[in-house]
Steps between C-alpha positions, in 0.01 A plus 500: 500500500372753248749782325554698791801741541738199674470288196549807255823543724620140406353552113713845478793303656499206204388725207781761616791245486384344172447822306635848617747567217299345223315683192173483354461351208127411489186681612183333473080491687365191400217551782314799581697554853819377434807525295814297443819690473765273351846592692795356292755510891803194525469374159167407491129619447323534817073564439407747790107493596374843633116425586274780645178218536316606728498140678821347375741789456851414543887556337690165404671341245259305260548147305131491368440553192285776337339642178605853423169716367502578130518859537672673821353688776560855500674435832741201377567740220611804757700249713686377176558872396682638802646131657575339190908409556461654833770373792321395809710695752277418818253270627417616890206433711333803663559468849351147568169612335354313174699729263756447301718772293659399178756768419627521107769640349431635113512796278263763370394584144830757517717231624563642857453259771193456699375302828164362463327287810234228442335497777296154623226544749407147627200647660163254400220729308718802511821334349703658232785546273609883458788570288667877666734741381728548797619807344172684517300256738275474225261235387546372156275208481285234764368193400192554695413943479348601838308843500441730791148365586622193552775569636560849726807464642730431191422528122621253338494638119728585211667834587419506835769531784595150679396420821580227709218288654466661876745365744330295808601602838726118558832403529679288242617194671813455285659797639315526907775509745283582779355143577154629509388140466621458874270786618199390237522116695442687866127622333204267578267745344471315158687194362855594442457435089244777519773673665754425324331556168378833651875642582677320212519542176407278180348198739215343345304285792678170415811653513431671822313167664842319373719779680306486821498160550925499425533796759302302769625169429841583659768722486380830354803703374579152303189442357463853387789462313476202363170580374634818283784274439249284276418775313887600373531128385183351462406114479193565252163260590176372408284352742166323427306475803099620623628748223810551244736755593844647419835634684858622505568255784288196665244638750457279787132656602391355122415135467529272203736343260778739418658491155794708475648699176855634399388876421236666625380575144478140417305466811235768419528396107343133648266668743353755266495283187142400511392778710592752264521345206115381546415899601680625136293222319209599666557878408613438199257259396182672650382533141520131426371392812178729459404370173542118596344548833166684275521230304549206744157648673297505142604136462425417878129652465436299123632167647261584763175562319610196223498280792205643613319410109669173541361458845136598280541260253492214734066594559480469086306135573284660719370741222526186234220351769299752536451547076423117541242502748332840377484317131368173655216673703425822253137420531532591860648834470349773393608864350507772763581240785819624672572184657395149497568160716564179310571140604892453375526205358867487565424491834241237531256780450544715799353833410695767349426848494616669148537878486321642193493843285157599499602649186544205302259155389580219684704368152702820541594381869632168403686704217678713721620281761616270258718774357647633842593114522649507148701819583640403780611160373705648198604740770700225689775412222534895446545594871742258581716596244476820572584448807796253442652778246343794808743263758797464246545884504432526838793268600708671275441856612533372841837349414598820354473664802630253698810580299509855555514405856793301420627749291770782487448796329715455199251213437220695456570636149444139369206423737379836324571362126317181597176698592495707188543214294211350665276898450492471902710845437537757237814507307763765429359666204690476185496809246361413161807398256724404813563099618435443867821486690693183542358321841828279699347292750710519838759220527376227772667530864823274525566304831806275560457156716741443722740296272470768251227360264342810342067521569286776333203635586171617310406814700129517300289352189762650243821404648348119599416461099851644407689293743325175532439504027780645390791541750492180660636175344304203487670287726503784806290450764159723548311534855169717614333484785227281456130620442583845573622817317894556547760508259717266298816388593746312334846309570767535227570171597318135332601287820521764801632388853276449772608800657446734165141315456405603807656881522311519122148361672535757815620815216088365325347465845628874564417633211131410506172571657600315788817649654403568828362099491719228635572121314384668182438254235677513137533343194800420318554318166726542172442794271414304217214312650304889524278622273283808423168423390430707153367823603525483813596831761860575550678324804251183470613176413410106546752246584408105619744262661602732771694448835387728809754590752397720819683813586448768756575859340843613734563943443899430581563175308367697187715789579805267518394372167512828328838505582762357230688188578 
């Protein structure tokens, strides 16, 4: 099911019991459409998500980890300014539509207390997050500002009055007494989840196929209720069928293997961690991925046309002939001629016809095909290196970005370091007089196996060299996928289970080019048998007396890894 106003219900529900009473203590936007409120409610620090993406907006408590931007958004730095140590007095649901008010308790610059609203419109393109004075019904800041031509019923500015998104002419089905659902199953005019979509509200068309197909399966009154009932305490699943989808409580009308969660924020955290994550990288990244895909192309078209002089070089006998003959038989050609037909006595003398420059003597002929034959043959040692060093970078630009698929976005700063090391990307200019800042490479992802045994992993080039030279010991244990870009991974252990070796070899089959593969081959072998060539690009080593293991890359074993035995 997507977002839609009956799993905001359930959302509202969980987030209300968890934090209505708690304080803010953090405000951050580490992405462009979201921000992270940290709620310190019960004793402990709960991260609230508030997204306004247009195709993944949603409210829920977050686990994944993020990057906070060096220098605050003029939004993160109004939210800190008037929520900062702010009581969250409220969280409600707007009727059963995809809105959610957070109401805060706080004080003014003059100490006098004040109600502010955040408002959360889970609405696709036109979501939002709109912080209100309830005293004034005024606007003080929007993460996303919405001017009256693009908008014309509401202005959604700083300063302007609040209004709520226009009401729809349906019924919430939390608080319908009148059993229209009994009157809506006597229409044959369309199928009753049109119907019921069309008189309800907050039913997205899964939820409305699931609720028709409950209300005709039996007793009506009951399944209406148990339905709703799902919503007030929710079962929260994942089910991988024809497609993957999410929901509050198992829908019959969906089929597939259903996974099921103990919150419905650690449900959405495992359905929109590569979703969204891979959207942020993208965004984030655009920059990076622009200059390696221009470059990726210029080394596509040279390999190309070096191929293509290779593919030349092979005729260099044929011109090496034709000097021969012409110098055998000079007496039979003569200046001006612009062709002329000799027996090829590499060929038991079948005639061969010899282009000629009418330009030059028939000496000057044999000259110049013997040098197009000389050219091309010192040609052939050149172009192959060239293209062996033309290849090298290709593989490793193409690895690069093979990472940034596999990336998150607080691993892009050292992806970013790596390519201005390599003048792939301009560096931070440093003022005359002034050393460059200090650069800290990320610390490697950790991963426990399932007797505890700890397993990093290299997230790109910089973090594979740090982790696999320098953090690992010698006698731990080192796997990659095999003959393909992915990162390093390595078991704190020197003689691993069976069950660790092969939870290590699926963490390198997942984090490589091949994830969506199956019985993904991979490498493993001691630490101190690897070794980086002198010189060589970051992230590439050589190793020899290997074992390979097969492993096929598994989304919620790797999530149970992250967790800590």
């Amino acid at each position: 099911m997507s977002f839609d106003g009956l799993f905001t219900h359930a959302m509202q529900r969980e987030l209300a019991d968890l934090l209505v009473g708690g304080r803010v203590n953090k405000i951050t936007q580490p992405y462009a459409n979201e921000v992270i409120l940290g709620i310190r409610a019960n004793r402990k620090n709960w991260p609230l998500l508030l997204s306004a993406h247009p195709e993944f907006a949603r409210v829920q408590l977050t686990e994944i980890p993020y990057k906070n931007p060096d220098v605050p958004t003029n939004f993160t730095m109004t939210l800190r300014k008037y929520l900062a140590s702010a009581t969250l007095k409220r969280l409600a649901q707007v009727a059963n539509d995809r809105v959610l008010q957070l109401d805060f308790a706080t004080r003014d610059e003059l100490g006098d207390d004040q109600t502010l609203r955040l408002v959360i419109d889970l609405m696709g393109r036109h979501s939002n997050i709109t912080l209100v004075n309830l005293t004034t019904n005024r606007i003080i800041d929007l993460i996303r500002h919405v001017g009256a031509d693009q908008n014309r019923y509401r202005l959604l500015m700083p300063g302007a009055t609040y209004v709520e998104p226009p009401r729809q002419d349906k019924v919430d089905p939390f608080t319908d007494t009148s059993r229209g659902y009994r009157e809506l199953m006597k229409t044959s005019d369309l199928p009753l989840a049109k119907l019921l979509q069309r008189h309800y509200q907050g039913l997205a068309l899964d939820s409305a196929q699931e609720l028709a197909a409950r209300l005709q399966s039996g007793d009506p009154d009951a399944a209406w209720a148990d339905f709703l009932a799902g919503f007030d305490a929710p079962t929260p699943t994942i089910t991988t069928g024809a497609k993957v989808t999410f929901a509050a409580q198992p829908y019959t009308t969906i089929a597939g293997t259903t996974q099921t969660y103990p919150t419905l924020s650690a449900m959405l955290d495992q359905f929109y961690a590569q979703k969204a994550e891979h959207d942020r990288v993208q965004n984030q990244g655009s920059n990076i991925i622009h200059v390696l895909k221009n470059v990726i192309d210029k080394d596509n078209k040279k390999q190309r046309k070096l191929a293509q002089t290779l593919a030349d070089s092979d005729r260099a006998d044929e011109f090496r002939i034709r000097g021969e003959i012409l110098t055998t038989y000079l007496s039979q050609v003569d200046r001006g001629m612009t062709e002329v037909t000799l027996p090829n006595f590499y060929a038991e003398m079948a005639p061969l016809t010899i282009t000629l420059s009418n330009q030059l003597s028939p000496s000057q002929n044999a000259q110049k095909y013997f040098a197009k034959y000389q050219k091309l043959r010192n040609a052939v040692s050149y172009v192959r290196e060239q293209m062996t060093a033309n290849q090298a970078e290709l593989d490793y630009l193409n690895g690069i970005m093979t990472q940034i698929e596999l990336a998150s976005p607080k691993d892009l700063e050292d992806i970013r370091l790596e390519l201005q090391d390599g003048g792939y990307l301009k560096g931070l200019k440093v003022k005359k007089g002034k050393k460059a800042p200090k650069r800290k490479i990320a610390a490697p992802e950790e991963f426990y196996a399932s007797d505890g045994t700890k397993i990093w992993v290299g997230k790109n080039n910089l973090q594979n060299d740090q982790l696999t030279l320098r953090k690992a010991k010698k006698t731990d244990i080192w796997l990659h996928a095999k003959d393909i870009p992915g990162s390093h991974v390595i078991i704190d252990a020197s003689d691993p289970s069976d069950q660790t070796l092969a939870e290590a070899a699926m963490l390198a089959a997942y984090f490589s080019k091949n994830r969506a593969g199956a019985n993904v081959q991979v490498d493993w072998i001691q630490v101190k048998k690897i070794r980086k060539p002198n010189g060589a690009k970051p992230g590439f080593v050589v190793y020899e007396g290997q074992r390979t293991v097969t492993a096929t890359p598994d989304a919620a074993t790797v999530a149970r890894l992250r967790q800590r035995k």
